[in-house]
C-alpha positions in Angstrom: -10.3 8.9 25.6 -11.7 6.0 23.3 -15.3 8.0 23.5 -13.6 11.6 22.9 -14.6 13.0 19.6 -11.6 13.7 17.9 -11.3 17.6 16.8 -11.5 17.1 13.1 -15.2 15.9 13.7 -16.5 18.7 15.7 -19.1 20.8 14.4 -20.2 24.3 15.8 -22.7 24.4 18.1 -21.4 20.9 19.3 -20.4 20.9 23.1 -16.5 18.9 24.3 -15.3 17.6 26.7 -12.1 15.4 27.3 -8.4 15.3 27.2 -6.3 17.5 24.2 -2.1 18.7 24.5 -1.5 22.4 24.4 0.6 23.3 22.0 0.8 26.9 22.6 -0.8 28.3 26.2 -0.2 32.4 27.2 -2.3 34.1 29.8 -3.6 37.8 28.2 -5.3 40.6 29.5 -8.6 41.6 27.2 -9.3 45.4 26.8 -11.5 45.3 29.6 -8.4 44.8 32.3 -9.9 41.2 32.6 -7.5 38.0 32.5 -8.0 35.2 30.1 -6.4 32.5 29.0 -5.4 31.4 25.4 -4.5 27.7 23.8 -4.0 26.1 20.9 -5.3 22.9 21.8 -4.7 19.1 19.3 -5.3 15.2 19.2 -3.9 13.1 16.4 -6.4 14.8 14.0 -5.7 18.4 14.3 -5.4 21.4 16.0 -7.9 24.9 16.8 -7.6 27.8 19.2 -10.0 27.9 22.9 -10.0 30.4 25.0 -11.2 30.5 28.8 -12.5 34.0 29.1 -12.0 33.7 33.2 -9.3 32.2 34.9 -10.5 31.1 37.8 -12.2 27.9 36.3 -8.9 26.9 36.2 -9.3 23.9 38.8 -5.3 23.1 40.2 -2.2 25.1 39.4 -2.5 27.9 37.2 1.3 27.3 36.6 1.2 23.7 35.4 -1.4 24.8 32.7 0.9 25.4 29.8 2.4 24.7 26.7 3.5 20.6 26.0 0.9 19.8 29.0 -1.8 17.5 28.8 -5.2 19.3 29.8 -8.8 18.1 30.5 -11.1 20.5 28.9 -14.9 21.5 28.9 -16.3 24.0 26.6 -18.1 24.3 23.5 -17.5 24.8 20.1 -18.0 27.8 18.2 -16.8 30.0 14.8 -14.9 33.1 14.3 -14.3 34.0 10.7 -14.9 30.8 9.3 -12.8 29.3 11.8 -14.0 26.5 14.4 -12.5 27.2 18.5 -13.4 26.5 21.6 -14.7 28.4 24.2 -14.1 26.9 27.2 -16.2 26.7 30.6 -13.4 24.7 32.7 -9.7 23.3 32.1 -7.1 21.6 34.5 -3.7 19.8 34.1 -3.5 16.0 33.4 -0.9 14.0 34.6 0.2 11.3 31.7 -0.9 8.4 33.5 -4.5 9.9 33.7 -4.3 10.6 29.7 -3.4 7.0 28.7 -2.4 6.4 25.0 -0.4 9.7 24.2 0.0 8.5 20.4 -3.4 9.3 20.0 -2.6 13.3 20.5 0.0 13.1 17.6 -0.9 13.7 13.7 1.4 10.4 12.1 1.9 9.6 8.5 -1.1 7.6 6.9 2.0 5.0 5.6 3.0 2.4 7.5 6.9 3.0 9.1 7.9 -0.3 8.2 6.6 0.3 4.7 8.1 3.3 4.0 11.8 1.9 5.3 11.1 -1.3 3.1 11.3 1.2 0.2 14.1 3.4 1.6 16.1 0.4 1.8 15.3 -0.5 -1.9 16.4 2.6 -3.4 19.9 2.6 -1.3 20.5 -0.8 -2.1 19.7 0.6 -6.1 22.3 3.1 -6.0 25.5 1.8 -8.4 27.9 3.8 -7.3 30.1 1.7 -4.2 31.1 5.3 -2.5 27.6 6.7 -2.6 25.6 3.5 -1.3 28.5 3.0 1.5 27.7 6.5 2.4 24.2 5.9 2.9 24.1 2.9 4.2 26.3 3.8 7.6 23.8 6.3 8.0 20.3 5.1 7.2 21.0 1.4 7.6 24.1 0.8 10.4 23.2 4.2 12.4 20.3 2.5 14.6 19.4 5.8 16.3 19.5 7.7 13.0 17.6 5.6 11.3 14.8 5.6 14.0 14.3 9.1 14.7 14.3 9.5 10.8 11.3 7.1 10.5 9.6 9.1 13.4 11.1 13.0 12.6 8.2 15.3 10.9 9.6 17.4 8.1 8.6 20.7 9.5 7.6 22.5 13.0 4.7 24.2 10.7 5.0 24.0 7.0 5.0 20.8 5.8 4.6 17.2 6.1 4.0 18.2 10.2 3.3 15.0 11.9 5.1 12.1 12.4 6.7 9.7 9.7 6.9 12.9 7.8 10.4 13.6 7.0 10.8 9.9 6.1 7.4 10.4 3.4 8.6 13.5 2.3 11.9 12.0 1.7 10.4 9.4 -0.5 7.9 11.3 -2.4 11.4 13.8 -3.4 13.1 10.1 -4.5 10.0 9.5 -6.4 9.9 12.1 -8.3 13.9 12.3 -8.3 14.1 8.8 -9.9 11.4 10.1 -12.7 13.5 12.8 -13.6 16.5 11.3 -13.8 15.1 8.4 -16.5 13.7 11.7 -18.5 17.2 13.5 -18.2 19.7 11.3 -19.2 22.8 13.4 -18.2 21.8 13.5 -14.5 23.7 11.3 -11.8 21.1 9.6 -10.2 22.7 8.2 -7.4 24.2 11.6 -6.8 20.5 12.9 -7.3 19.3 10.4 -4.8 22.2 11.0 -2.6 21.2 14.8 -2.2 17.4 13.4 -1.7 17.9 11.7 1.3 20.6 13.5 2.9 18.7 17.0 2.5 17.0 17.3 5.2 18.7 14.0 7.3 19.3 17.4 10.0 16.1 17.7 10.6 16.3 14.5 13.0 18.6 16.8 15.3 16.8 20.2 14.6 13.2 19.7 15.5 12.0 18.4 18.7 8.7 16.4 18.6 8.1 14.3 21.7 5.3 16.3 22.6 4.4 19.3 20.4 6.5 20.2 17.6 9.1 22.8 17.8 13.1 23.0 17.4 15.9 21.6 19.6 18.7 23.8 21.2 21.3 22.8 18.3 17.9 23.5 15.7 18.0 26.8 16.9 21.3 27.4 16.9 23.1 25.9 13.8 19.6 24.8 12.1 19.3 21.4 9.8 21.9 22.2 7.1 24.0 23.2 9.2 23.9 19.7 11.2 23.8 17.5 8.3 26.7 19.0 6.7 28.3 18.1 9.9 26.8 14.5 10.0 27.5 14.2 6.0 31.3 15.3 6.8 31.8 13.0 9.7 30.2 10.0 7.8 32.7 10.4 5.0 35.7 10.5 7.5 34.8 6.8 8.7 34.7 6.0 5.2 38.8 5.7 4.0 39.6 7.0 0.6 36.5 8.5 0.2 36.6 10.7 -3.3 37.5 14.7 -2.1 35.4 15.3 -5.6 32.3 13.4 -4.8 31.8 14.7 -0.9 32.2 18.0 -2.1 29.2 17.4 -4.5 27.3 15.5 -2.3 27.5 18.7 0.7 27.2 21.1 -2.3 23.6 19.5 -2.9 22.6 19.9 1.0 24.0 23.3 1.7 22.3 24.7 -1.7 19.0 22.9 -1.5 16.7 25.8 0.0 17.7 27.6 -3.8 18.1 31.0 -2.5 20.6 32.8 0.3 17.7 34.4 1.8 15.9 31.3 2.3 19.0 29.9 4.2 21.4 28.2 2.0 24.9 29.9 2.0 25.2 28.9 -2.1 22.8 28.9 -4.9 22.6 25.1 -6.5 25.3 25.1 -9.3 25.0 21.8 -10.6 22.3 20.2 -12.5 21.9 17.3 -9.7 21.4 20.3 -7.2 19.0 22.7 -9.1 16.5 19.2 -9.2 16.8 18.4 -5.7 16.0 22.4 -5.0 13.0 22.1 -7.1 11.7 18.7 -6.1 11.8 19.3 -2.7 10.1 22.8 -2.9 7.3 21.5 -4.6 6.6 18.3 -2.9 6.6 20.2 0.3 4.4 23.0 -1.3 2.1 20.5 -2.8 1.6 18.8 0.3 0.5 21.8 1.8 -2.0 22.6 -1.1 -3.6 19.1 -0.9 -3.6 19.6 2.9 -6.1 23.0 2.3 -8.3 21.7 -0.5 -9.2 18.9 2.5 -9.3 20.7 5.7 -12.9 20.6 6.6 -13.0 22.8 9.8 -14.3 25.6 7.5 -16.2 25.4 4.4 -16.1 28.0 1.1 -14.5 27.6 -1.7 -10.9 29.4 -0.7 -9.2 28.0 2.2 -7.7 30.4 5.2 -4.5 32.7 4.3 -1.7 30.1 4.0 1.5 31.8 5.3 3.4 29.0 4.0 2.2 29.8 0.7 1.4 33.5 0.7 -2.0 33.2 -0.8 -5.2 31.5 -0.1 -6.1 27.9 -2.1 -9.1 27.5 -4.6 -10.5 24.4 -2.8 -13.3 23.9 -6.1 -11.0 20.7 -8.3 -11.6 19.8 -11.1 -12.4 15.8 -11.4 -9.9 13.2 -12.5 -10.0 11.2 -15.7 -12.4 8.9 -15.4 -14.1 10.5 -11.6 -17.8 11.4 -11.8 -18.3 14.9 -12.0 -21.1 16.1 -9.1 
């Protein structure tokens, strides 16, 4: 694995060969009547499509080659509108063992964990208001398995902030900009503001699966992440005695209204200035995230990234320089 090329540094024309997790894996029949098999193959770095035009290169069980496995590959790489695959000459399951290091097939944050929960820690212990920091302190602080699978959740399945450590950066960047906002609007609450910032999406640690690819739990698919962390939110204040009615019923009006809209999920529109900032912030971080994500993707060039579906358009990938960058 150490001498694998990783797949964000493959260029067409090049040939692979090596271990990668199947995300997505569905045998298809082409036009012709012929079977082939499709994948959506990863590492750490990325993901692209490969197809095995015949199936009987499969070497081993035809049945064990599917999606969350671990496959050994052989193929080269090639373009189809604009967009590096593979075509692939031979593929077969790998057991675990045989793959080694499995962090290497999974996209992390580019902040250290223990960096990030330094500062998570600093803001909580910031917050003035007794109720709102005992609140968040059983759960981010006290709540050892919470607080883990925070610092590991992603923030998505697909849209945004989709690898691990990204709920937990997401989270921060919203405070960021939360604790801005607050200093240049005087009448907001921040620690209700920073309450509804790190609670928003705290469901998200029960809703998305992500030990191996990235996809949703049976409770995600179910009840999905507002629904749990209204649930968790509710249960945390019952451990907490005389807990104010008024301020859990602001604090769950922020996470139940934070996706803005009732087609977009939430069951209420924000109603309160605290809410209607944590809507916004959180839209556009995870938005912009996704923008600065296309302007860098090299696996194609041009000057307009790929149709985003997360954003409905396609992204101008020519910037502008900053203040003070030389201009090529």
């Amino acid at each position: 694995m150490s001498d694998q090329p990783l797949l964000r540094n493959l260029k067409e024309g090049g040939a692979f060969q090596g271990f990668l997790l199947a995300q997505e894996a569905a045998y298809k029949v082409s036009a012709k009547g012929s079977e082939y098999l499709e994948l959506k193959l990863s590492d750490a770095s990325g993901d692209l499509k490969a197809f095995l035009w015949d199936v009987r290169a499969i070497e081993g069980d035809l049945d064990a080659v599917r999606a969350d496995a671990f496959l050994w590959v052989k193929g080269s790489v090639t373009s189809y509108n604009g967009r590096l695959q593979m075509k692939l000459d031979k593929v077969r399951f790998a057991a675990d063992a045989e793959v080694g290091d499995l962090s290497r097939f999974f996209p992390v944050s580019v902040r250290p964990v223990a960096e990030m929960l330094a500062e998570l820690d600093g803001l909580v212990a910031s917050v003035e208001d007794p109720w709102i920091r005992r609140l968040l302190e059983s759960l981010f602080l006290e709540d050892a398995d919470l607080r883990a699978a925070f610092a590991q959740a992603p923030a998505a399945k697909s849209m945004h902030h989709v690898y691990l450590g990204g709920l937990l950066e997401h989270t921060l960047s919203v405070a960021g900009m939360a604790d801005r906002a607050c200093g240049h609007y005087g009448d907001l609450n921040r620690d209700l503001v920073l309450a509804g910032v790190f609670l928003h999406d705290v469901g998200k640690t029960a809703e998305l699966s992500y030990q191996r690819s990235f996809g949703y739990t049976d409770a995600g698919n179910l009840l999905g992440h507002i629904a749990l962390e209204a649930d968790r939110v509710n249960r945390a204040v019952g451990k907490i005695p005389g807990f104010p009615e008024e301020l859990r019923l602001q604090i769950l009006h922020i996470v139940l209204s934070h996706h803005g809209r009732l087609e977009f999920g939430s069951p209420v529109l924000p109603k309160t200035p605290e809410a209607l900032l944590v809507h916004y912030l959180d839209d556009l971080d995870g938005k912009l995230e996704v923008m600065f994500r296309a302007v860098k993707d090299e696996s194609d060039s041009g000057s307009w990234s790929p149709y985003s579906r997360a954003l409905d358009r396609s992204i101008y990938r020519r910037r502008w320089p900053r203040s003070g960058a030389v201009q090529k």
